[in-house]
VOGU-3710 file (C-alpha; in Angstrom, 3 decimals, decimal comma):
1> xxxxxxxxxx> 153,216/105,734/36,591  154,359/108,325/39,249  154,178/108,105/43,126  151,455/110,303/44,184  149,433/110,995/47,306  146,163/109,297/48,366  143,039/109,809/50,998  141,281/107,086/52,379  139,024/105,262/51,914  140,557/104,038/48,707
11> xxxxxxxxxx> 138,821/104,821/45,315  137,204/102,889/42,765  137,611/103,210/38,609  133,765/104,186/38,687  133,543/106,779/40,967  131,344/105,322/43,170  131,661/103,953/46,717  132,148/100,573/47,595  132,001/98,386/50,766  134,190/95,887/51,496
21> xxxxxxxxxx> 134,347/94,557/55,031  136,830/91,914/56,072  139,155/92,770/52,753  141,549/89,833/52,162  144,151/90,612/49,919  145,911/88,294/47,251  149,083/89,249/45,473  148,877/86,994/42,169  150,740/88,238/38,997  152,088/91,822/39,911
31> xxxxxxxxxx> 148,041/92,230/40,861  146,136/92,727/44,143  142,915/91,359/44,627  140,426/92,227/47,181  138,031/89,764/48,535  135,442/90,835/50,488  132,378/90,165/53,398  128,681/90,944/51,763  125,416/89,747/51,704  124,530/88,106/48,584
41> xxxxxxxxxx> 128,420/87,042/47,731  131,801/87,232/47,594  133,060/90,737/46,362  136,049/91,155/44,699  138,411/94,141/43,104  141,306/94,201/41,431  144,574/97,019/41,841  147,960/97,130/40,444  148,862/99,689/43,098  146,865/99,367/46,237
51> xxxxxxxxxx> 145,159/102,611/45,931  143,394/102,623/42,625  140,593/99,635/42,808  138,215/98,029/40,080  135,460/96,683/41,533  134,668/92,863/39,450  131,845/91,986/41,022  130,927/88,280/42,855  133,739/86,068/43,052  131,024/83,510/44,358
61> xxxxxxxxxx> 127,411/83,245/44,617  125,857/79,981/45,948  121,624/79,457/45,412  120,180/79,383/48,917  122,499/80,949/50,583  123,406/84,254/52,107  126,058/86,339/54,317  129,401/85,334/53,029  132,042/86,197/56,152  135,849/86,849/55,782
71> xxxxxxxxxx> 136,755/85,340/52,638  140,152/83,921/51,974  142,235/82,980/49,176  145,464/80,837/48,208  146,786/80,481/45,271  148,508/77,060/44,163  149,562/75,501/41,435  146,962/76,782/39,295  144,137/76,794/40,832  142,912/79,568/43,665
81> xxxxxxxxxx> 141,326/78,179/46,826  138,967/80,071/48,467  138,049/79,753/52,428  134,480/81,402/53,657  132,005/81,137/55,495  127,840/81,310/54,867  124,576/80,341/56,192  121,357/79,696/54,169  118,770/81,757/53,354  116,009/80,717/55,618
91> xxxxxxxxxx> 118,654/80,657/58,714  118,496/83,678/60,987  121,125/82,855/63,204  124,884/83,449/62,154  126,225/80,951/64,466  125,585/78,296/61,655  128,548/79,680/59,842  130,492/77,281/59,100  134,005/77,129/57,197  133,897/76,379/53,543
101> xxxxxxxxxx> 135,859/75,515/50,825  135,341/76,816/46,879  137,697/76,827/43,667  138,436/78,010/41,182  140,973/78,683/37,927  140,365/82,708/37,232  140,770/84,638/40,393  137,881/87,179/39,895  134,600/84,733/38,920  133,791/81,093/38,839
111> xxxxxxxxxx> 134,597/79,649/42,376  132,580/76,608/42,661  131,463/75,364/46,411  133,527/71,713/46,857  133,270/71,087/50,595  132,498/72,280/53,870  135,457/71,641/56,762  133,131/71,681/59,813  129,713/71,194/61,372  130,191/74,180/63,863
121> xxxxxxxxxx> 130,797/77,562/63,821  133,814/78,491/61,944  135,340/82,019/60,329  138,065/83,920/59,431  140,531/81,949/57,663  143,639/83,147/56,575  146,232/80,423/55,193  149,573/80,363/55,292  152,350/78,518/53,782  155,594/78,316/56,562
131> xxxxxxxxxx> 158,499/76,158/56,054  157,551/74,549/52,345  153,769/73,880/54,817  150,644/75,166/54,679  148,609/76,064/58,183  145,234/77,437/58,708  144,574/80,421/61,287  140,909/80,092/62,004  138,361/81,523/64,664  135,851/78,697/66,795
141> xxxxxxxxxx> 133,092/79,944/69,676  133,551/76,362/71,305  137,471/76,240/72,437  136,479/78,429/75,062  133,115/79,508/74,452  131,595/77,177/77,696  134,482/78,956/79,825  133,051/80,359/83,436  135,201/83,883/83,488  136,198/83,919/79,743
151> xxxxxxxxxx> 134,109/83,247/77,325  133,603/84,221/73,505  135,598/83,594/70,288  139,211/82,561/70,248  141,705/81,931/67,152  143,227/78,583/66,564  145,855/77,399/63,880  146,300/73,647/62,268  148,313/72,189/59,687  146,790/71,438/56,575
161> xxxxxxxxxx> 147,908/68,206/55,136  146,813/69,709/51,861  144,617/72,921/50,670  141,370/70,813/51,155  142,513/68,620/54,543  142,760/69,703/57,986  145,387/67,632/59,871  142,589/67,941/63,167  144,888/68,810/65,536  144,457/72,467/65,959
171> xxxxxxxxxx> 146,307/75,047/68,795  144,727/77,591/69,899  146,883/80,998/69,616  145,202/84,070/70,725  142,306/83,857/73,487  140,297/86,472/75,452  142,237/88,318/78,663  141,205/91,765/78,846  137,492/93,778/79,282  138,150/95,801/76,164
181> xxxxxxxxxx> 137,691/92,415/73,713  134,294/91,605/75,246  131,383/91,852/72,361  128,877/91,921/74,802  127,920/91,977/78,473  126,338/89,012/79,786  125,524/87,978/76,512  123,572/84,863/77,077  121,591/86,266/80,086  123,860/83,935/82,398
191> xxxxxxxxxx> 126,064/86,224/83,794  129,200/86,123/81,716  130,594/88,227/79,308  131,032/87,107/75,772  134,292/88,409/74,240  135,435/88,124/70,628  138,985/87,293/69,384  139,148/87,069/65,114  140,377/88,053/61,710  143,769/86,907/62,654
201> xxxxxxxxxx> 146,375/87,970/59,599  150,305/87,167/59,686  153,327/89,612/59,635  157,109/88,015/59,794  159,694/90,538/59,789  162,993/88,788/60,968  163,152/86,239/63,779  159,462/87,624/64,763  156,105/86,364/63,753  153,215/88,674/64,291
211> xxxxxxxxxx> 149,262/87,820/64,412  147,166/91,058/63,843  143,312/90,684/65,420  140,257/91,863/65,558  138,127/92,136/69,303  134,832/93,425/70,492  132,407/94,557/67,426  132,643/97,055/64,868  129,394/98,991/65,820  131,210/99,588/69,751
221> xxxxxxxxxx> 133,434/102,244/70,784  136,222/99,609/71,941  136,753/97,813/68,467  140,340/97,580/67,597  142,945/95,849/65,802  145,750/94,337/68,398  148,978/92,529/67,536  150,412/89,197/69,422  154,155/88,481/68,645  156,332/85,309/68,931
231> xxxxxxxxxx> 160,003/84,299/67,746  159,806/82,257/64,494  160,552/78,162/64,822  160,693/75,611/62,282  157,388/74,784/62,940  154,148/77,022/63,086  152,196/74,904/65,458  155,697/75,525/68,054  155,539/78,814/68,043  154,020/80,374/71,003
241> xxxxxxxxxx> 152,050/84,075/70,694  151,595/86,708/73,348  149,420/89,995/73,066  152,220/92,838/72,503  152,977/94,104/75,095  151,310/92,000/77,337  147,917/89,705/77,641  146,540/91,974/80,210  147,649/95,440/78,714  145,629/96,425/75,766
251> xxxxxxxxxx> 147,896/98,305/73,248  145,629/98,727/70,162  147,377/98,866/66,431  144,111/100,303/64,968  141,107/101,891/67,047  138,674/104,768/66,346  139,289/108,368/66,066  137,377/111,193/65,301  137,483/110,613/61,799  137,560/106,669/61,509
261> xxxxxxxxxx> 135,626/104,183/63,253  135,014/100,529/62,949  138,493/99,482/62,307  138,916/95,972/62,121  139,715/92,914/60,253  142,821/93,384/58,093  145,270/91,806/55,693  148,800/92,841/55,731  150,695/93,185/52,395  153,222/94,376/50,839
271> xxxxxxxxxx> 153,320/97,535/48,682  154,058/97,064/45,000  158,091/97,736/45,650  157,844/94,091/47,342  159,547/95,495/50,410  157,197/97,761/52,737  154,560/96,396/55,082  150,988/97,972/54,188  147,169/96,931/56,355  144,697/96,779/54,405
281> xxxxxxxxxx> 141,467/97,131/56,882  137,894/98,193/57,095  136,841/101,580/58,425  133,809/103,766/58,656  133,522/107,566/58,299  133,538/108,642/62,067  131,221/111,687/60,971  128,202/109,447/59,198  125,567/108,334/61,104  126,275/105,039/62,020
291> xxxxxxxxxx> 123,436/102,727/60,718  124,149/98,937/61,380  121,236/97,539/59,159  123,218/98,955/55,984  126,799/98,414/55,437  129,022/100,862/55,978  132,707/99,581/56,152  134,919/100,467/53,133  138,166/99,684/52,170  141,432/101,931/54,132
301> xxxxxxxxxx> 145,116/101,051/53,725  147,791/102,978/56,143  151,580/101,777/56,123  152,949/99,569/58,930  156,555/100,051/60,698  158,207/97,953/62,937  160,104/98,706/66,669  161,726/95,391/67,899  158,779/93,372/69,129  156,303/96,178/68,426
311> xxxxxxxxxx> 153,929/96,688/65,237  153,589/100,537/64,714  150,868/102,152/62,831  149,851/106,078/62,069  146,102/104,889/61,651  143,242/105,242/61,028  143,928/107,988/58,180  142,006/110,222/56,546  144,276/112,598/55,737  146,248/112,649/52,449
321> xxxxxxxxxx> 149,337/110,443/52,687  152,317/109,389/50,328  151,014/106,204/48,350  152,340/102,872/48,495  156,282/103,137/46,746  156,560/101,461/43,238  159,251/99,159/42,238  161,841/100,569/39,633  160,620/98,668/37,038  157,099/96,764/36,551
331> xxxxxxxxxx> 156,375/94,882/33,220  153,218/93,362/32,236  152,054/89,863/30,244  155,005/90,285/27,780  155,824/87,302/25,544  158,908/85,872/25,527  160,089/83,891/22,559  163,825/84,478/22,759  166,465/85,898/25,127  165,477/89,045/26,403
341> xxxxxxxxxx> 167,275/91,602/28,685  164,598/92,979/31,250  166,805/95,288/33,335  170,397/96,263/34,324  171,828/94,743/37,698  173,416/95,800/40,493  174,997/95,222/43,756  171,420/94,599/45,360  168,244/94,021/44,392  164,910/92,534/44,798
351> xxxxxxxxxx> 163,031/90,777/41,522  160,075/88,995/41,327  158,677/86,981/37,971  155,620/85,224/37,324  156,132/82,799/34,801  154,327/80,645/33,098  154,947/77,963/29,879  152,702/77,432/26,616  151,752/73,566/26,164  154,074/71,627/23,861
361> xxxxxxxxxx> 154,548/67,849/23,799  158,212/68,492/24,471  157,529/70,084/27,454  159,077/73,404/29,018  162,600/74,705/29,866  163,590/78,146/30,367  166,333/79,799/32,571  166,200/83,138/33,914  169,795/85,427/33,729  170,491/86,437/37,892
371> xxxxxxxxxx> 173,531/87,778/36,039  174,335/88,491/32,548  177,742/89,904/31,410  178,192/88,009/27,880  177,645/84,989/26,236  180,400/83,374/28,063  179,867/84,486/31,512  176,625/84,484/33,070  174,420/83,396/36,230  171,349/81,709/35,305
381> xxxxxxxxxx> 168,500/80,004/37,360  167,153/77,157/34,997  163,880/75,368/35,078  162,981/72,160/33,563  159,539/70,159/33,044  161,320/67,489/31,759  163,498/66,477/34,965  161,912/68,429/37,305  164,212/70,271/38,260  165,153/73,864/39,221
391> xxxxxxxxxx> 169,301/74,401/39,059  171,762/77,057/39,321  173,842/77,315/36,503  177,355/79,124/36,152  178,802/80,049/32,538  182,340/81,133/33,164  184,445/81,988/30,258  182,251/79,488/28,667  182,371/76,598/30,543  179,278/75,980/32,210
401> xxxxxxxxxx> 178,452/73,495/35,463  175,695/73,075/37,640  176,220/74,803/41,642  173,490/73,406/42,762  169,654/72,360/42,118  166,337/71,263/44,004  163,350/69,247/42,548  160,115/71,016/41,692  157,138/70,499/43,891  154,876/67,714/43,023
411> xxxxxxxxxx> 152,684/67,646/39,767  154,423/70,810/39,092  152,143/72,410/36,495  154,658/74,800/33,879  151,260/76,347/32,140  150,028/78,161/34,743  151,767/81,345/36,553  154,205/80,535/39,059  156,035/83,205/41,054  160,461/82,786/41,382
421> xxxxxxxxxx> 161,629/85,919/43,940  165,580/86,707/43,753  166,996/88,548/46,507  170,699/89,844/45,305  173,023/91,286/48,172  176,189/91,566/46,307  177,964/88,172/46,407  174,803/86,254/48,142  171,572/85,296/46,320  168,247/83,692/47,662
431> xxxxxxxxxx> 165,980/82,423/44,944  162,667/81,515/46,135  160,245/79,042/43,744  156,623/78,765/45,263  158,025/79,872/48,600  160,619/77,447/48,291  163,998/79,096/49,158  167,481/78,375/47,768  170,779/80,752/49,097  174,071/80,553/47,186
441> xxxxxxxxxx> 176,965/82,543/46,061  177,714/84,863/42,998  181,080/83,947/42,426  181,912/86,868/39,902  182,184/89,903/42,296  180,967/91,729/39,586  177,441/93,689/39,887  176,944/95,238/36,481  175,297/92,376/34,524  171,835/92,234/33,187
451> xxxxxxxxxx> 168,750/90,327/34,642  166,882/88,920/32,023  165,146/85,508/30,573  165,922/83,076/27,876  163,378/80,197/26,810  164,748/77,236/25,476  162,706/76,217/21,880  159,763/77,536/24,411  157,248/79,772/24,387  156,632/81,855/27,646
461> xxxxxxxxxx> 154,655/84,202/29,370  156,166/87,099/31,749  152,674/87,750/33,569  154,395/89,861/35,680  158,298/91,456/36,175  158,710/93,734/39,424  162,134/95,005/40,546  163,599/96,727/43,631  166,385/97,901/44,648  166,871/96,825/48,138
471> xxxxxxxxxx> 168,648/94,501/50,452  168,405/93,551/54,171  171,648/93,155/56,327  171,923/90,918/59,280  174,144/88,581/61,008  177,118/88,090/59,086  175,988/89,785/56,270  176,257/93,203/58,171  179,755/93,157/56,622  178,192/94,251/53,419
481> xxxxxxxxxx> 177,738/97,619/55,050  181,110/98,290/54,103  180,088/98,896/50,776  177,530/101,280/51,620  179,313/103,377/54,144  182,683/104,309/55,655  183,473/103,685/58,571  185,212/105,795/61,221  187,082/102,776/62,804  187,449/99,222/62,972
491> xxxxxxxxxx> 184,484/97,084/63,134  183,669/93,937/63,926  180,835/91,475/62,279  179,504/88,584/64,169  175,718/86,487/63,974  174,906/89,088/66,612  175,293/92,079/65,104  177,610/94,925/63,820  179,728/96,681/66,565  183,207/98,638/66,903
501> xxxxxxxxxx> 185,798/98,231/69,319  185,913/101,754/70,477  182,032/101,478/71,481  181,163/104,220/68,824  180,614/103,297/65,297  180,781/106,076/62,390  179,081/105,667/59,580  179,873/108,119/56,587  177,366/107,608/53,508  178,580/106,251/50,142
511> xxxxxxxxxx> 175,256/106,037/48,908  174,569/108,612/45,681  171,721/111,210/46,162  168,442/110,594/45,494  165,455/109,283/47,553  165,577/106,082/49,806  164,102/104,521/53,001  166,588/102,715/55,355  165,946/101,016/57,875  168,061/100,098/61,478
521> xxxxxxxxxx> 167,507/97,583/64,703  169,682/98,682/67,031  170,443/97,137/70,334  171,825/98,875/73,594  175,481/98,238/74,604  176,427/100,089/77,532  174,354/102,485/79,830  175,977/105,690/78,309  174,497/105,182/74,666  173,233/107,550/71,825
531> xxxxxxxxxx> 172,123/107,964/68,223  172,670/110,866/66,077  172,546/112,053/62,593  174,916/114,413/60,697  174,090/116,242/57,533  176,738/119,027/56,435  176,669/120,895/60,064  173,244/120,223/61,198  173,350/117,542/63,872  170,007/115,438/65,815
541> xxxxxxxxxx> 170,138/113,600/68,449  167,979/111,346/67,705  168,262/108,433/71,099  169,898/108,825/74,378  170,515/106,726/77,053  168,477/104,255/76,266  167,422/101,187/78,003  165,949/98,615/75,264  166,630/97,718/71,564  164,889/100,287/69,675
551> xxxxxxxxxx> 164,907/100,769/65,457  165,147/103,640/63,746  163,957/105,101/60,024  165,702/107,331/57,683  163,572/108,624/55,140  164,399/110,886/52,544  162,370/112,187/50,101  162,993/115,316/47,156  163,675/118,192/49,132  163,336/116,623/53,158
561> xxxxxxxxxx> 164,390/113,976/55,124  162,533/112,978/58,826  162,904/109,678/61,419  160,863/107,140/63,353  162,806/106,711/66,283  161,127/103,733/69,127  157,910/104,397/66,619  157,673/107,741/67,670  158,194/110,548/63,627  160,143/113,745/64,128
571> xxxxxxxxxx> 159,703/116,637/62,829  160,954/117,087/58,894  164,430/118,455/57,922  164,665/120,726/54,653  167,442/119,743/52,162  169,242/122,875/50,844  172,076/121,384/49,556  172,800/118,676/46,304  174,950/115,633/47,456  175,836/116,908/51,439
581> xxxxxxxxxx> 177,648/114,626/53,014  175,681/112,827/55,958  176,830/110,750/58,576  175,561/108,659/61,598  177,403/108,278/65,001  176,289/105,919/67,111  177,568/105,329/70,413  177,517/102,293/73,094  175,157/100,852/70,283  175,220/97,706/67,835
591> xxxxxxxxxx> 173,386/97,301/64,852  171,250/94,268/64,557  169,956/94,283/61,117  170,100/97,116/58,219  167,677/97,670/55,411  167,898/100,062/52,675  165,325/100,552/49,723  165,758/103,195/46,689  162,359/105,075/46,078  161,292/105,466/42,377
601> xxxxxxxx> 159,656/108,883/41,531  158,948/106,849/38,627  158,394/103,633/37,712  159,053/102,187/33,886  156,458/99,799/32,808  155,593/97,996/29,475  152,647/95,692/28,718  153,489/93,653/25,703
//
């Protein structure tokens, strides 16, 4: 598998064109899934890489009913929840959608209708687990819909005290404040204009949480995809959202161009490498004649990057683009019946497995190697049915003890998949079980062991092995950078960032040649301030004299390199020259956080 270019729309495995308004996307086993708005169901595809879709058919299909809006889908414990809405068949007026609930075990067929949440209009659900808790984003015509100057659809958000059970005590977080979200003019002939607020879908990146929208209607000339922002707290319900930049100032992510109309209602996800931030939306061809008794709206995907507080996007596309990046390795429903060695390890890196156990009356134990030297010195994650337990285990020189461990959820079912993410940044891990995060130390300071699995007398199933190498910097771990760079003078690490005495910081790059994306948030430290880039003797200013914390992208690729600088590309630079030193000097500026991510031109992949 080879990173390639793609147009959109995206394409299908038969050649033919498919609809899918409202796509939500589901990352289960190494696998996306795409559910979908239609008629007579739920549609739903499946892709290993985001841009190559088979289309499966009806996830759902209930007798007596039609126009199944903005599916959703969560995944728990074994079974897959789905969240839609539908009206029957005799109905002609949509505002008797009302929020449903379906399951089911397969994610592609057999969801099975098992409650409706409310007898009122209800759409576009997107869950979200926050915090070890799950919360509902959710759009309602009645929080402000009897309003005198603003009235129309509005999102709310509630805790669910479990994937079937609202807690009732819902917030609303986005409302209508500007002309360009109203749906229509003096809709219900009594003066007031009806404006529309939905398809709310989450992006955190750092100490920001991010709401993507959808306003006005896909069939008018205004219909756009907007972004609110807030700073993360403990709990979802606290947090408080405001339209970037500004209720009253509309800054569109996604809006029409001359080649893509009728983009709206997205999904944000991340590309197969586990690391970059992709929306998946629906779009129209600009140049069709627009006919709004047959549907139109397919399936587009552009990349998403990040300045501060601001969500920047290159969309609508399409033009042909570089495809979603690949993780280094990607392996495939392999069985596992003894110790195996799935890749090498290094100073960072991002791995995710989906695991699941084969019924036994003895149960289920199985420990997967964070870091593997020898038989007598290892780092090993261990699971346990028995106990319930997940535990960090060192083996050094053979002794082994237990660092630290943390009971499995609740009716913790070891058959079915269940995903554990590692995040290694040299001496620091995060392991992550079901979302559940755990951060501890190496304790070797060595990076060269193996990453691998061991069942105990168990039989397993990898459904899926995905690994990256990347690693994001911040606060105290900023001091890491030493081991990526050289720096021109001494430096100093606190929670706040990464700064130099002298007020100029020089970075010289230790990193070997090849292609990578990195990543900086940079914040302003004196009025006299600037960012530039140094490859053998070509220099680029890239900032100066800048007023407001800003980020900036590296990328390089083959034979050129080019920067987003305050969301705004550059032009691209050739690279003539093998292994040319490079260097960045920044001045009067400290750096926040630092991400960097090696790109595979290939990626190595086995399916047992």
């Amino acid at each position: 598998m080879e990173n390639k270019t793609f147009c959109n729309p995206v394409k299908f495995s038969d050649e033919k064109r498919h609809t899918n308004p409202d796509p939500f996307i589901l990352r289960w086993c190494g696998k996306y899934y795409c559910y979908a708005t239609d008629e007579s169901g739920v549609k739903v595809s499946v892709s290993k890489d985001l841009v190559n879709w088979e289309y499966k058919g009806y996830a759902i299909r209930e007798e007596g009913y039609k126009d199944y809006w903005a599916p959703s889908v969560l995944y728990w414990n074994g079974t897959f929840y789905m969240y839609y809405s539908n009206i029957r068949v005799e109905d002609e007026d949509n505002h008797q959608e009302h929020l449903k609930l379906a399951t089911s075990k397969n994610p592609e067929e057999g969801f099975v209708w098992k409650k409706t949440f409310f007898d009122e209009f209800s759409i576009d659900s997107h869950p979200v687990i926050w915090n070890n808790k799950l919360y509902m984003f959710y759009s309602v015509n009645n929080w402000v819909g009897t309003e005198e100057k603003i009235a129309g659809t509005c999102i709310l958000v509630d805790e669910m005290l479990s994937p079937e059970e609202f807690s009732g005590h819902p917030k609303a977080v986005i409302v209508p404040s500007m002309d360009q979200e109203i749906y229509a003019r003096n809709r219900e002939g009594d003066g007031r204009d009806w404006h529309t607020i939905e398809g709310a879908a989450p992006i955190v990146r750092g100490k920001y949480f991010w709401l993507c929208y959808s306003a006005n209607a896909y069939v008018n000339v205004d219909y756009f995809v907007g972004t609110a922002v807030a700073v993360c707290k403990e709990k979802l319900t606290d947090m408080d959202w405001r339209k970037y930049p500004s209720d009253y100032i509309w800054h569109p992510l996604l809006k029409k161009n001359s080649e893509v109309e009728g983009t709206g209602h997205n999904t944000v996800t991340k590309a197969p490498n586990m690391v970059d931030e992709w929306i998946v939306y629906h779009g129209r061809n600009a140049k069709e004649e627009l006919r709004p008794e047959i549907e139109q709206r397919e399936m587009y995907i552009d990349p998403l990057y990040f300045n501060v507080e601001e969500v920047v996007c290159e969309g609508p596309s399409a033009a042909e683009q570089e495809s979603p990046q690949l993780p280094k390795i990607q392996l495939y429903d392999k069985g596992i019946e003894e110790q195996s060695m799935l890749a090498k390890g290094s100073g960072y890196y991002l791995a995710e497995f989906w695991v699941s156990g084969i019924k036994a009356h003895s149960g289920m134990k199985y420990g997967i190697y964070l870091n593997y030297m020898d038989s007598y010195n290892y780092l090993e994650l261990c699971i346990s049915s028995g106990d319930k337990t997940m535990r960090i285990v060192r083996c050094r020189n053979g002794v082994r003890y237990c660092i630290g461990k943390q009971a499995l959820d609740k009716g913790y079912d070891y058959t079915v998949p269940h995903c554990i993410q590692v995040k290694k940044v040299f001496d620091t891990y995060c392991v992550s079980l079901n979302e559940r995060e755990f951060t501890f130390e190496d304790g070797f300071g060595c990076h060269n062991g193996n990453i691998g699995i061991k069942p105990y007398f168990t039989k397993l199933m990898l459904n899926s092995f995905s690994l990256t190498r990347t690693a994001l910097l911040d606060g105290n771990k900023l001091g890491y950078m030493g081991e990526i760079f050289e720096m021109g003078d001494t430096v100093r690490v606190d929670e706040s960032g990464l700064y130099s005495d002298g007020r100029k910081l020089m970075l010289q790059n230790n990193m070997p040649d090849g292609n990578y994306t990195e990543v900086f948030t940079l914040a302003i430290q004196s009025e006299i301030n600037y960012a530039e880039f140094c490859r053998g003797n070509r220099k680029v200013l890239l900032k100066k004299d800048g007023l407001m914390p800003f980020s900036l992208y590296h990328f390089v690729r083959e034979d050129k390199e080019w920067f987003l600088v305050d969301g705004k590309k550059t032009e691209d630079f050739m690279l003539t020259k093998e292994g040319e030193s490079c260097r960045w000097e920044l001045g009067g500026i400290k750096i926040v956080d630092y991400q960097i991510t090696k790109i595979e031109t290939k990626t190595q992949k086995n399916r047992a």
